[in-house]
N, C-alpha and C positions, 0 to 999 in steps of 0.2 A: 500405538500408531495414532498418529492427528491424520485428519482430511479436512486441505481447504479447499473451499468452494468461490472465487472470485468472480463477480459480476462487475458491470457501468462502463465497461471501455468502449470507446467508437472513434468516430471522427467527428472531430470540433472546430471551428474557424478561431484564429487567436484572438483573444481576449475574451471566448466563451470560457465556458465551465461544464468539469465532471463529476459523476461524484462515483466513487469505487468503494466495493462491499465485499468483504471475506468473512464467511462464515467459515466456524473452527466445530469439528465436532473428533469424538473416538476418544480416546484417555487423555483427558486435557488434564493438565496440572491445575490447578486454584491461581498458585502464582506464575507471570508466565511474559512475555512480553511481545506481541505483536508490532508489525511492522510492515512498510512498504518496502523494494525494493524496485528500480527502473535498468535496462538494457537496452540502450540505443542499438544500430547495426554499425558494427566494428569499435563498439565500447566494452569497456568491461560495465559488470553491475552493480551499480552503485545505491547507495541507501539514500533512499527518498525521506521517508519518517519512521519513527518507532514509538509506542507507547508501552510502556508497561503496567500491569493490574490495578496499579496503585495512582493510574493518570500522570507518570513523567513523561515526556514528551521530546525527542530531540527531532530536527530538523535537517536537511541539507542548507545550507546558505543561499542554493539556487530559488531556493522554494519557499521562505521564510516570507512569510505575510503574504504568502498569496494560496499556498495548501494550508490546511486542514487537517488533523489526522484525531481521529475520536474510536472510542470502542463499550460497545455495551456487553459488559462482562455474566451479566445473566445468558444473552445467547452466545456469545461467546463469538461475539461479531466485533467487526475492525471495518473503521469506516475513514475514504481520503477524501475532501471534499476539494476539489481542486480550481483554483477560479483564476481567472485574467492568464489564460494559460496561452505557452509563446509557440512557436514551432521547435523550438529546443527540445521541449517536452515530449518529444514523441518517442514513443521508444515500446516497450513489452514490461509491465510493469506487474509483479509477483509479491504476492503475500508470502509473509514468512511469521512463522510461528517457533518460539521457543522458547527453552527452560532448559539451562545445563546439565547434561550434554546433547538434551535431543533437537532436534534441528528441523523444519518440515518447511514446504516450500509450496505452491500453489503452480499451476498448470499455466497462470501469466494469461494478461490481458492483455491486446493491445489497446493502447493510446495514439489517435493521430492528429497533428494538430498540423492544420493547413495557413498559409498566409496568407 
């Protein structure tokens, strides 16, 4: 079993900035790939960023050169640093951790961005 622990959601005016934190702890794998995920209301959930151990990094095309996504692998933390962000952005945004086949999901943050 993983537990994440997700922090930094709130309410932000556009073109402020967040920065979001998930800590990973319980039988973490070495190799493993962390990630964001975002849920608007009457969206499905879509993949914000993802990093893997080894620092690859992919992106939404929404979010490219304006997030962030970084992770310090000693604690086993996942960090989104989110800047010039719009009201699009607002949504419930969820860590996810995994390593094939196991799959783990965080308890979700809100994000709201006001205009």
């Amino acid at each position: 079993q993983v537990q994440l622990v997700e922090s930094g959601g709130g309410l932000v005016q556009a073109g402020g900035s967040l920065r979001l934190s998930c800590a990973a702890s319980g039988s973490i794998f070495r190799i493993n790939v962390m990630g964001w995920y975002r849920q608007a209301p009457g969206k499905q959930r879509e993949l914000v960023a993802n990093i893997s151990t080894s620092g690859n990094s992919n992106y939404a095309d929404s979010v490219k050169g304006r997030f962030t996504i970084s992770r310090d692998n000693v604690k086993n933390t996942v960090f989104l640093q989110m800047n010039s962000l719009k009201p699009e952005d607002t949504g419930v945004y969820y860590c996810n951790w995994r390593v094939w086949p196991f799959d783990y999901w965080g308890q979700g943050t809100q994000v709201t961005v006001s205009s």
